[in-house]
N, C-alpha and C positions, 0 to 999 in steps of 0.2 A: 504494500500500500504506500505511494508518493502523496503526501499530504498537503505538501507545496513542491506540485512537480517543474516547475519554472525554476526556484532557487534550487534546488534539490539538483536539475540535470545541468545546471547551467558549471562550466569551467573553473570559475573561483563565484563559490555563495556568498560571499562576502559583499564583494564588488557588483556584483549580481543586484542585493539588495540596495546597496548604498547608491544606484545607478537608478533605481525606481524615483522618477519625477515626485516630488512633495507637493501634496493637493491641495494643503491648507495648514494654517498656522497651528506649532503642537499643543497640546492641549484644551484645545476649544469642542472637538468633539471625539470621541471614545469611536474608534475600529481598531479591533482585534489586529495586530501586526506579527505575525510569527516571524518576519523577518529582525523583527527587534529580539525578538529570542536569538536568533541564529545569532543576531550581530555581538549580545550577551557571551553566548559561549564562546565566540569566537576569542572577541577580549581576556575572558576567564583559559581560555588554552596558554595565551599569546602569553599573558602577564606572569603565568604560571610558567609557562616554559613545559608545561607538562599536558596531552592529550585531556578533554574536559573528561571523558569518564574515570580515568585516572585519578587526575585532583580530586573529582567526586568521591570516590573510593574512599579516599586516604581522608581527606579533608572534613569530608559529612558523613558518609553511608558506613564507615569504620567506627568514629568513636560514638555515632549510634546503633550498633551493632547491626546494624544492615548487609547480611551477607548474598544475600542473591537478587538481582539486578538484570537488566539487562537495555542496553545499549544500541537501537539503530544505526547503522552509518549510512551515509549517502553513498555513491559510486568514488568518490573521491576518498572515502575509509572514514571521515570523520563524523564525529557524533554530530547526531541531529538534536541542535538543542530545542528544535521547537516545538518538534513532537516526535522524540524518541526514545524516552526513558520507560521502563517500565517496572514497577514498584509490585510485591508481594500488598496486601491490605495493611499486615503489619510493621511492613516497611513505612507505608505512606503516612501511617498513623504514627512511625518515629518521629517523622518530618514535623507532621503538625505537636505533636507534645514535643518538642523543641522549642516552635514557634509561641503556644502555650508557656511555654516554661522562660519566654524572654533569650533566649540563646543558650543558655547554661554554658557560655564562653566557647564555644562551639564558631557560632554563628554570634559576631558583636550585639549587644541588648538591643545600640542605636539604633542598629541597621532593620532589626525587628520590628521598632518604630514607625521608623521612618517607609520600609516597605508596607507596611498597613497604613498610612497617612495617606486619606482621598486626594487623588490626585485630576481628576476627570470627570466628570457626572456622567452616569449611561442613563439612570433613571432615578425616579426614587426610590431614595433610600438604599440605591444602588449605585456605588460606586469604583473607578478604581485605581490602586494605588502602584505601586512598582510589582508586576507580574504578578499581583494579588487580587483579587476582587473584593472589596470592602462595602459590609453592610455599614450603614450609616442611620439605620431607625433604634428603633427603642431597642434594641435586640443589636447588640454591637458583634461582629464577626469578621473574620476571613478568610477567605476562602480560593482556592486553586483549582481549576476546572480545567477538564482536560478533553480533548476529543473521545468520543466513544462511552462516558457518562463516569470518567475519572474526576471525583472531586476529592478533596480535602476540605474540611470545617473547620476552623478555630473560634471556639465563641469564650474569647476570656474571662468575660462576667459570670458565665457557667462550669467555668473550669473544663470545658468537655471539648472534643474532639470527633470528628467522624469523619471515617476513609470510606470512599467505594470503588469499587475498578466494575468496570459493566463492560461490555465488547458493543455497544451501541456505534459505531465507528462513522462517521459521517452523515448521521442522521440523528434524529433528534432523540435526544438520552432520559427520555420522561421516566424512566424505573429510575436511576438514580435521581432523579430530581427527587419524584417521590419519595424514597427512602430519607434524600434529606429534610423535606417534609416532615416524614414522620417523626423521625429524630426528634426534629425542633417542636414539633406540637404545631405547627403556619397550619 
């Protein structure tokens, strides 16, 4: 499955992206940009000096004890950061009791912060912040949604967390919507 088959087949993804015409001033209206992910990992490779599933490995998915993973690459070998990871339930749900937990020196407290800080309006009480989706009503959360009906929940105020992995893969993921639904009592 090519999820962004344009960057995905193109010679260098990078360039690829960074070559897409800007249609409007940033932050004024919220679309979805996988190429912002890619450009993410790319940085995260580069800065690192180390392959991004690598650094992930050792950096996140290690001292959260995340042993099984797995990793798409494009044709060109490297990971697709924009939709290629794919997480155990209990994997996903390390990620989010991290984010719960404020970093626990893992991941900087700020940077937790500051990635749940609305950044865009999609709707009400829907918002979203650095590759986070941030509830903003009386019910404060965050959350990571993923193609296929992959989310993660963080609702601070409740101390709780909820993973789903669904295979809904380019259509619309209404089982896990609903499960997060049920979760929250909406």
């Amino acid at each position: 499955m090519r999820r962004y088959p344009g960057m995905e087949l193109a010679p260098d993804r990078y360039r690829y992206v960074l070559e897409r015409p800007v249609i409007e001033e940033a932050g004024k209206r919220w679309l979805y940009c996988g190429g912002a992910s890619a450009l993410i990992g790319g940085i995260i490779a580069r800065g690192t000096g180390r392959p991004l599933e690598e650094y992930a490995a050792t950096a996140l998915f290690g001292p959260l004890g995340i042993t099984e993973f797995q990793w798409s690459k494009g044709d060109d070998g490297l990971a697709m950061a924009a939709a290629g990871v794919r997480l155990r339930p209990i994997g996903l749900a390390a990620i989010g009791q991290l984010v719960l937990d404020g970093g626990r020196g893992i991941v900087p407290g700020d940077w937790i912060k500051e990635l749940s800080r609305p950044r865009v309006r999609i709707d009400d009480g829907f918002e979203y912040g650095y590759q986070w989706y941030v509830g903003t009503g009386a019910r404060r959360w965050v959350q990571g949604i993923g193609n296929g009906g992959q989310r993660l929940l963080v609702a601070p105020g409740e101390e709780l967390v909820v993973a789903v992995t669904a295979g809904e893969y380019d259509q619309d993921a209404a089982s896990a919507a609903a499960i997060v639904e049920a979760v929250l009592g909406a």
